[in-house]
C-alpha positions as CSV (number, residue, x, y, z in Angstrom):
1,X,50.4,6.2,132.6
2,X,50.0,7.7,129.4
3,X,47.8,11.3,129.5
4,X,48.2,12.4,125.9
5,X,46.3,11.1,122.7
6,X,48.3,10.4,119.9
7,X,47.4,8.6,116.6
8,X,49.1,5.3,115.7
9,X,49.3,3.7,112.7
10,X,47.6,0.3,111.9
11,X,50.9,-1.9,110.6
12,X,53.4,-1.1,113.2
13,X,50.8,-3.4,115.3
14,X,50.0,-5.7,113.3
15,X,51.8,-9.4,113.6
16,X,52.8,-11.0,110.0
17,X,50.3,-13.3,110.1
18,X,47.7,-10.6,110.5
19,X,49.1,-8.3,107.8
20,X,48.3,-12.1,105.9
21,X,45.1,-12.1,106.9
22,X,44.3,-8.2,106.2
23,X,45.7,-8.6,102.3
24,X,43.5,-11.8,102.2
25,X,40.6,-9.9,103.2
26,X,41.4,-6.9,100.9
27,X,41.9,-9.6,97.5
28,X,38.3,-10.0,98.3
29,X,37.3,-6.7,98.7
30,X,38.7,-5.8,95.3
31,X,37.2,-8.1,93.7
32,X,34.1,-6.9,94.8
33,X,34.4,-3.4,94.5
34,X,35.5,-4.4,90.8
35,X,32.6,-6.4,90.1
36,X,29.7,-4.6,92.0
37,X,29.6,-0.8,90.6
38,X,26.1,-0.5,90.8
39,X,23.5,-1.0,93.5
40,X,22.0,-3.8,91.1
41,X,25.5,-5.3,91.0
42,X,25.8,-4.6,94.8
43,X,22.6,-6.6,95.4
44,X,23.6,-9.5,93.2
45,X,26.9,-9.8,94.8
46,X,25.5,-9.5,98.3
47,X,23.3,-12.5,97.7
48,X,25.3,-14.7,96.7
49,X,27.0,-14.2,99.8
50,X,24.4,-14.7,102.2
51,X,22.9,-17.3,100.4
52,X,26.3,-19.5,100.3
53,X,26.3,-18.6,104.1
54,X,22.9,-20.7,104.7
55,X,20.6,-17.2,104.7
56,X,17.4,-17.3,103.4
57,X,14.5,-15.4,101.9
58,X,12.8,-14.2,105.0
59,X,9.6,-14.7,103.0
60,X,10.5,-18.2,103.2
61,X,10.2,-18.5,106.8
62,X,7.4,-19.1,109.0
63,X,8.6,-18.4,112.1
64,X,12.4,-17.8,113.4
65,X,14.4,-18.6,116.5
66,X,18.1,-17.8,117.7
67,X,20.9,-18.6,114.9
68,X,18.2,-18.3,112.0
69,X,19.4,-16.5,109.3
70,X,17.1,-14.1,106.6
71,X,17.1,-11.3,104.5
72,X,15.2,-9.3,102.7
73,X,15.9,-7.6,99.2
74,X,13.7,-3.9,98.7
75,X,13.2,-3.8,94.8
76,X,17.1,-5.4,94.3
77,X,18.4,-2.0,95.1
78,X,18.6,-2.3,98.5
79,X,18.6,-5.8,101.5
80,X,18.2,-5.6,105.2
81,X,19.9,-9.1,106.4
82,X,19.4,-10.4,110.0
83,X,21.1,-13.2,112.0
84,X,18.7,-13.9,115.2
85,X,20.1,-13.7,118.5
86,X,19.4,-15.1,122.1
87,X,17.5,-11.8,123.1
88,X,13.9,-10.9,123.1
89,X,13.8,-8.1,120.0
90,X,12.5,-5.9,122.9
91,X,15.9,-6.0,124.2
92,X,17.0,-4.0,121.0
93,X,19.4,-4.9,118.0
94,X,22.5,-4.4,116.9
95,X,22.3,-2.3,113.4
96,X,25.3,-1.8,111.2
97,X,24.4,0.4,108.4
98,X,26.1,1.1,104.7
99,X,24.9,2.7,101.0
100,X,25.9,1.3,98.1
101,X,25.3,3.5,95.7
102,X,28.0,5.8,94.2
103,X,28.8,9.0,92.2
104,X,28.5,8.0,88.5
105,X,26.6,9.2,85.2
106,X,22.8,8.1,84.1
107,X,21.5,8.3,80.9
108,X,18.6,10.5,80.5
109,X,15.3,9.1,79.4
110,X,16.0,9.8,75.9
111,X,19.8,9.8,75.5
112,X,20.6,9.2,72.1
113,X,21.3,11.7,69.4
114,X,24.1,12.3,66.6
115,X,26.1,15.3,65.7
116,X,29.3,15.4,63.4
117,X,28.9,11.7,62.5
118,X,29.6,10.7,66.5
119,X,26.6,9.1,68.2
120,X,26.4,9.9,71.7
121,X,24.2,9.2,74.9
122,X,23.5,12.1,77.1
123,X,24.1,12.1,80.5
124,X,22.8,13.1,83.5
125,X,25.3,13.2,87.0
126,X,24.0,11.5,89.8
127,X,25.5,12.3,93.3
128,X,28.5,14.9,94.0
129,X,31.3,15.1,91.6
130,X,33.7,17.2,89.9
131,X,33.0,16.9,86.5
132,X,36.5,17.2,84.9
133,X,37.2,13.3,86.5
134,X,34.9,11.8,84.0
135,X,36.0,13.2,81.1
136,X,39.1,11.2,78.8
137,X,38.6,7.7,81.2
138,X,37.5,4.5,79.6
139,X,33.8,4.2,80.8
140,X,31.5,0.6,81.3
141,X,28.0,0.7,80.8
142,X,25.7,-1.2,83.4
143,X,22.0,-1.0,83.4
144,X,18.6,-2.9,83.3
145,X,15.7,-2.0,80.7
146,X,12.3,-3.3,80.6
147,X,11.1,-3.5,77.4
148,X,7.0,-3.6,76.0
149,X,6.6,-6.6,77.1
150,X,7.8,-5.6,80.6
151,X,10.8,-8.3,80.0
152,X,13.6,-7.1,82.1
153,X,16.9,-6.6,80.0
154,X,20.3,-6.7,81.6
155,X,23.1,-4.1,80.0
156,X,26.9,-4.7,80.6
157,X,29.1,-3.4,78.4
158,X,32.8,-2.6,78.8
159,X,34.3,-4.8,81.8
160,X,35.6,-7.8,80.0
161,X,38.9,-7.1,78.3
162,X,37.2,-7.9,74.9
163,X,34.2,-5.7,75.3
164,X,34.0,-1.7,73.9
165,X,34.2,0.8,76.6
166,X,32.9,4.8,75.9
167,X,34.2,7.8,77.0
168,X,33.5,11.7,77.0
169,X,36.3,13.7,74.9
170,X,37.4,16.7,77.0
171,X,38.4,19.4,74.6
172,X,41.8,19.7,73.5
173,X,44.0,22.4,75.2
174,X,44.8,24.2,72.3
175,X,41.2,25.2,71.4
176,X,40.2,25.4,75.5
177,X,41.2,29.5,76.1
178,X,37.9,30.3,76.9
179,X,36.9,27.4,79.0
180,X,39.8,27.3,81.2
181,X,38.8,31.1,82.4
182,X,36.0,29.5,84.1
183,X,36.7,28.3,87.7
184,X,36.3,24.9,88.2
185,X,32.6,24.3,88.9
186,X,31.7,25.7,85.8
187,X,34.2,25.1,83.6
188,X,32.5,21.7,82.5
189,X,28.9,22.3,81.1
190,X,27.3,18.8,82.6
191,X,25.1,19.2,79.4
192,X,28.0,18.5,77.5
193,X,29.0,15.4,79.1
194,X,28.0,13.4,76.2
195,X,29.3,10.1,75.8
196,X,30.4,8.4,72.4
197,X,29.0,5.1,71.3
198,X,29.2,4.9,68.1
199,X,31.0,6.6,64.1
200,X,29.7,3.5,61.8
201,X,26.4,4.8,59.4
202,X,23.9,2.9,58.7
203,X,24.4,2.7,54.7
204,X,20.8,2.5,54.2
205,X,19.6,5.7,56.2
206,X,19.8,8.6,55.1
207,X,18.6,10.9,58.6
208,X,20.9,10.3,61.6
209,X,22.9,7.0,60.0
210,X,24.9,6.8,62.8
211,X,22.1,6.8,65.5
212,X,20.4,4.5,63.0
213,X,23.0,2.1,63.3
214,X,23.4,2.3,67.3
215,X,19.7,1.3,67.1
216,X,19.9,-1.4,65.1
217,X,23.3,-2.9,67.1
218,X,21.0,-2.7,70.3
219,X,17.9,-4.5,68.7
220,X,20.0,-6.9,67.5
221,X,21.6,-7.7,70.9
222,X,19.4,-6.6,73.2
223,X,15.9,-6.5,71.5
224,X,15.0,-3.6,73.0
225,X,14.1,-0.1,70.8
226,X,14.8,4.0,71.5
227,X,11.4,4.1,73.6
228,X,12.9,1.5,75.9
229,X,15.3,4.0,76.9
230,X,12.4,5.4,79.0
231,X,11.7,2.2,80.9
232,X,15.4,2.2,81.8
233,X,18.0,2.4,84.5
234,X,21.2,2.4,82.6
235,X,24.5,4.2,84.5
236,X,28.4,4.9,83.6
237,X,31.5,4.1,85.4
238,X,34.4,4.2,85.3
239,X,35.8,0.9,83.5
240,X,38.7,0.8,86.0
241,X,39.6,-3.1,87.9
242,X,40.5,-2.3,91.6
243,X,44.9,-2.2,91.9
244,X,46.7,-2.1,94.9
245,X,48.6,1.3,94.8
246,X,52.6,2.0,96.0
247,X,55.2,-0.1,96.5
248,X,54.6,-1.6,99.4
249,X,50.9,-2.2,98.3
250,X,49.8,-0.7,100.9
251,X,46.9,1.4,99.2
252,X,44.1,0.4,97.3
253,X,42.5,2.3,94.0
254,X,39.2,1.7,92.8
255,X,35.8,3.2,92.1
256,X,32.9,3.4,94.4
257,X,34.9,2.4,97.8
258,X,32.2,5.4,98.7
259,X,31.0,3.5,101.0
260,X,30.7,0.2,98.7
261,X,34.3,-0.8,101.6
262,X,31.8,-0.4,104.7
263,X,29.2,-1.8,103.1
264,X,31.4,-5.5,102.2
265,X,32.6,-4.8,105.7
266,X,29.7,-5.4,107.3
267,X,28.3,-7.8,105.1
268,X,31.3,-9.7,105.9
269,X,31.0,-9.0,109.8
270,X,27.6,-10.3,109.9
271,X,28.4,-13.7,108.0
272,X,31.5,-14.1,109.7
273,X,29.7,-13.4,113.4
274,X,26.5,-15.7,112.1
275,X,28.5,-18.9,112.7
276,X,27.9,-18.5,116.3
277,X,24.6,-17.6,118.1
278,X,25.3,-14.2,118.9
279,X,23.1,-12.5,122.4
280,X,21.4,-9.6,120.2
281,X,19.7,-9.7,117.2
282,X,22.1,-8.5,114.6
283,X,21.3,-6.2,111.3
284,X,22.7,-5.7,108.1
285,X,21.7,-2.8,106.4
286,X,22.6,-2.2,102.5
287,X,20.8,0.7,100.9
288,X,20.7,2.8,98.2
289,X,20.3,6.6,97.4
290,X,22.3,8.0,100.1
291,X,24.2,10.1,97.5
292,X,21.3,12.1,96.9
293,X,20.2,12.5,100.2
294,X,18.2,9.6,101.4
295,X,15.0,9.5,99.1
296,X,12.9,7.3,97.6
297,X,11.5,4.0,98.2
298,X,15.4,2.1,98.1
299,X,16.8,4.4,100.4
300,X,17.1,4.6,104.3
301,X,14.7,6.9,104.6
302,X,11.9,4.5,103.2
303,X,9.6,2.7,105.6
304,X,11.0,-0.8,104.3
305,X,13.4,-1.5,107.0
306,X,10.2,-0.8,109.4
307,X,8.3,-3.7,107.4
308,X,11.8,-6.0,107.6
309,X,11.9,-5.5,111.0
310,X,7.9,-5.9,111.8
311,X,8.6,-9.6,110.0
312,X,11.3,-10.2,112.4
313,X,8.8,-9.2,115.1
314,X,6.1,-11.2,114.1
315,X,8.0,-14.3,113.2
316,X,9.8,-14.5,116.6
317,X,7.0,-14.7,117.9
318,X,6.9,-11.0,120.0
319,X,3.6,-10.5,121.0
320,X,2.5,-6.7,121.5
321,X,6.3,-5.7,121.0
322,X,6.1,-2.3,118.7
323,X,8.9,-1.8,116.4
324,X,9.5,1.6,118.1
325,X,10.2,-0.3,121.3
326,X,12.9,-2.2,119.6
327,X,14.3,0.6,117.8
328,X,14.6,2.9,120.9
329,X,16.8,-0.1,122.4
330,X,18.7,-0.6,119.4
331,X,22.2,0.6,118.9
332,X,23.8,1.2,116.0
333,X,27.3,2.0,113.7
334,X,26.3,4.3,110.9
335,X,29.0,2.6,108.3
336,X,29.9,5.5,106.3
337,X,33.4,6.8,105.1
338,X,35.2,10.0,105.7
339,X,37.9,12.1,104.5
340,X,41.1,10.7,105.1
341,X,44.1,13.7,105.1
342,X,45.0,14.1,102.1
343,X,49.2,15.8,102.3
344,X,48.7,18.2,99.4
345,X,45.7,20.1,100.9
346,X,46.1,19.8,105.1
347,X,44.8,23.3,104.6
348,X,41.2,21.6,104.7
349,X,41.6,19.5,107.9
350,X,41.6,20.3,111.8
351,X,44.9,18.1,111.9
352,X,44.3,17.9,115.5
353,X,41.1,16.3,114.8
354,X,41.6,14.5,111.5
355,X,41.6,11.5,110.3
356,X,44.9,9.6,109.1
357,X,45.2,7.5,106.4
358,X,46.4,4.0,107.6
359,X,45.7,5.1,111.5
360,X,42.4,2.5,111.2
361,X,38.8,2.3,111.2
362,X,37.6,6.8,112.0
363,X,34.7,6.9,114.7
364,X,33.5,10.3,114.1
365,X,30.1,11.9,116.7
366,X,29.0,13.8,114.3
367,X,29.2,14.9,110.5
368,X,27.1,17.6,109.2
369,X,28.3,21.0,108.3
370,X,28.6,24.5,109.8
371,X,26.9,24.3,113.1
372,X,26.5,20.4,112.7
373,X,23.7,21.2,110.4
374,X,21.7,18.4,109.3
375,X,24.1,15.7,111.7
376,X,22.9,13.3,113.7
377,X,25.4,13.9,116.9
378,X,26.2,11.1,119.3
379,X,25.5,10.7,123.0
380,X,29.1,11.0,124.6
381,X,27.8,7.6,126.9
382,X,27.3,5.5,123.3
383,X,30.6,6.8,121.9
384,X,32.2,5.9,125.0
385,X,30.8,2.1,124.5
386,X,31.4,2.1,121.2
387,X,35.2,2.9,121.5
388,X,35.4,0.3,124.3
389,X,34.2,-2.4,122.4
390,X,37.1,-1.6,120.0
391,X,39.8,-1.3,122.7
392,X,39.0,-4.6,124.2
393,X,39.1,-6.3,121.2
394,X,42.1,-4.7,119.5
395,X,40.5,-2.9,116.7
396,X,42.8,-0.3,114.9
397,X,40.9,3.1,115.1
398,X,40.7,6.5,115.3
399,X,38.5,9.7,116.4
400,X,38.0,12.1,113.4
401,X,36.2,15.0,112.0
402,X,35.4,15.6,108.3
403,X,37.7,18.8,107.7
404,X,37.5,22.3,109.1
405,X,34.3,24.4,110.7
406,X,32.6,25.9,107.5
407,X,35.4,24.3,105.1
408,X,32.4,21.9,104.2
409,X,31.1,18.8,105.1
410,X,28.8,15.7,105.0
411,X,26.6,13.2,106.1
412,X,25.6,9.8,106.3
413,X,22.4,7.7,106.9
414,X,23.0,8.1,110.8
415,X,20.3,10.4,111.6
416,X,17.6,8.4,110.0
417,X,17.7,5.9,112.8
418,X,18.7,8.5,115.4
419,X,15.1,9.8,114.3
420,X,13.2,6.6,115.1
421,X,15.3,6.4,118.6
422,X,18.7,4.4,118.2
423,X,21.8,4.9,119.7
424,X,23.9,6.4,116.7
425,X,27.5,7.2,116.2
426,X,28.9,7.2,112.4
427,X,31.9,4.7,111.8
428,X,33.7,3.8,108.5
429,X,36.8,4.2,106.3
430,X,39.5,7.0,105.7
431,X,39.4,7.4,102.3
432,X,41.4,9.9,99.6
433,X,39.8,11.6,96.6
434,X,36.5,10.2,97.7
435,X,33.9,10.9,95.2
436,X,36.2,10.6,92.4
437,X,36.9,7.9,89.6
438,X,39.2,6.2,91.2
439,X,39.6,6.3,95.5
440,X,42.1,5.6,97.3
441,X,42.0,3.5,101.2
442,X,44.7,1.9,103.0
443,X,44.6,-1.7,103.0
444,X,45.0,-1.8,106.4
445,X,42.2,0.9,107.3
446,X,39.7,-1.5,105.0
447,X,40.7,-4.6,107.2
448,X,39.7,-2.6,110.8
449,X,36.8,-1.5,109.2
450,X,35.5,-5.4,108.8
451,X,37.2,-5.9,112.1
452,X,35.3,-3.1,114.3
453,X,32.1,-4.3,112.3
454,X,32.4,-7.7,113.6
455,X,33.3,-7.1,117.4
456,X,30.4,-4.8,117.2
457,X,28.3,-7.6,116.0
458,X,29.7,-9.6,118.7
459,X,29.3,-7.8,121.5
């Protein structure tokens, strides 16, 4: 009998035709995480999924009944989907939670401007970076824009090989003496993190020819005018494709994977488990604006997912069943990622209680930071089911923390639905320079990820 805990990495395990199945999974993955780098994009692309996986509209429905199928899409930022099960809701759900929004930069309500015969858009950063990564990279430009007709216009600019991409010119070494005395969260002044869009003049303007010509490029395509910049929602990201890294191909690169890898994951569980009548009720949750902490109307902290699951209520046909009822007999993964060890800087990591790179899917009780500030910590009994549920069915994982006491920390949507009464524990990816440009997973981390999501959904 074997008394000592020691972490084992994923392949060693794996058969050849899994390590098949796991890079068939992952060419899916990137493909997503390539298309989808916006919670617009995110939405789009998760429909399309459901819908050619028989879900509907739950708006559509009248009334519902075990192996139904719905969603519901919060102001195509965010979509709760559900697959029905056998049990009364009053028996609970199972909830598998995920954001897809991401680190990136938004243009402020009035971006445009020309110095020094460069037109540029100015930028404001949403979510936690470090600044330095977005400067020198090819960026795309993804956005809607409503214009005074209240028309909705769709921007995409720079992911086709034939398109333009932008970018924000860092300043050359030989002029940077004074900038590189600043340490390194100030050595970037966000309010120059312009981005350039244009050098051409408009021959026949004499004020801002430049600008002037920017104008008239976007009227021409898009119809819209510089006060539509107000009614807008336009980001930058980084116009990078997703690219298996080493070798061995045994890493993968790519923007947003923050948590955009738990959120295909379980998108991916719950079609995969919806092909067979499953006992609970299960729940997809896809949201937005957990980067900046969970507020407004798209995030987890709105009451929508209360009205999605008072629909389910009501069109199942539970009489007198309150919503609370169901959620204090709900249990939920919180699919967030962590910080996977990065070699160059163990210094930041309890390694006796870190998370491993290629070691599988990280199940971590609590996040938070200092004296688990602001953490939704889970009951010892539901982490003790959780990991069970992985054991029997052969899911790759691991038991982490994110970094040293007081080094830093984190959190995830967890606590939100600890607060209305589910069982809680967060659940997601190992990931390496998380919150930059371009993240790094192991391929066969991302594959237990969609595996644990799915025996949880089966269970």
């Amino acid at each position: 009998m074997e008394l000592n805990y020691t972490k084992k990495d994923v392949y060693s395990g794996l058969s050849e035709k899994e390590v098949e199945k796991a890079t068939q999974y992952t060419d899916g993955y990137m493909k997503f995480i390539t298309t989808a780098k916006t919670e617009y994009l995110c939405v789009e692309e998760a429909i399309k999924m459901l819908e050619e996986n028989s879900f509907q509209k739950i708006e559509d429905v009248k009334t519902l009944k075990a192996g139904d199928k719905v969603y519901f899409v919060n102001r195509e930022k965010s979509v709760f989907a559900a697959t029905i099960g056998k049990e009364n809701l009053s028996l609970g759900m199972n909830i598998i939670g995920a954001h897809i929004d991401s680190p990136r930069l938004d243009l402020k309500p009035f971006p445009l401007t020309e110095r020094d015969n460069i037109a540029l858009l100015k930028t404001q950063y949403y979510g936690g970076i470090k600044k330095y990564h977005w400067l020198s990279i090819p960026l795309a430009m993804h956005g809607v824009v409503y214009n005074e007709k209240n028309e909705k216009v769709v921007i995409s600019v720079g992911e086709d090989k034939n398109d333009p991409v932008f970018t924000i010119a860092d300043l050359l070494p030989h002029l940077a003496k004074e900038q590189l005395k600043a340490n390194a969260e100030k050595f970037i002044n966000p309010e120059k993190m312009s981005v350039i869009v244009g050098n051409t003049k408009d021959k026949e303007v004499k004020e801002n020819p430049v600008k002037a010509n920017i104008l008239k490029i976007l009227n021409q395509k898009y119809g819209i005018k510089e006060i539509d910049f107000a009614r807008s929602e336009i980001s930058l990201v980084p116009a990078f494709e997703a690219r298996y890294i080493g070798f061995d191909k045994a890493l993968i690169g790519g923007y947003g994977q923050d948590d955009r890898v738990c959120s295909y994951a379980t998108l991916k569980a719950l079609i995969e488990t919806s092909k067979k009548v499953q006992n609970k009720t299960n729940i997809a949750l896809i949201v937005d604006k957990e980067e900046i902490g969970s507020i407004g109307n798209t995030s987890m902290n709105s009451r929508a997912f209360d009205l999605f699951v008072l629909k389910l209520i009501e069109k199942t046909g539970s009489k007198n069943l309150s919503e609370l009822e169901v959620y204090y007999n709900s249990k939920m993964l919180s699919a967030d990622v962590t910080a996977g060890v990065n070699p160059d800087y163990e210094e930041v990591q309890d390694m006796q209680n870190a998370s491993i790179i290629g070691s599988g899917v990280s199940v971590e009780k609590y996040g938070g930071s200092g004296g688990k500030y602001n953490s939704s910590d889970a009951n010892a009994r539901y982490v003790a089911e959780v990991m069970s549920i992985f054991d029997k069915n052969k899911v790759g994982y691991q038991v982490g923390t994110l970094g040293k006491v007081e080094m830093g920390g984190g959190g995830t949507i967890a606590y939100i639905l600890a607060n209305k009464g589910v069982e809680v524990v967060d659940c997601g990816t190992p990931v390496l320079a998380m919150h930059s440009t371009f993240e790094v997973t192991s391929k066969f981390d991302v594959y237990m990820t969609y595996m644990a999501y799915k025996a949880f959904f089966e269970n």
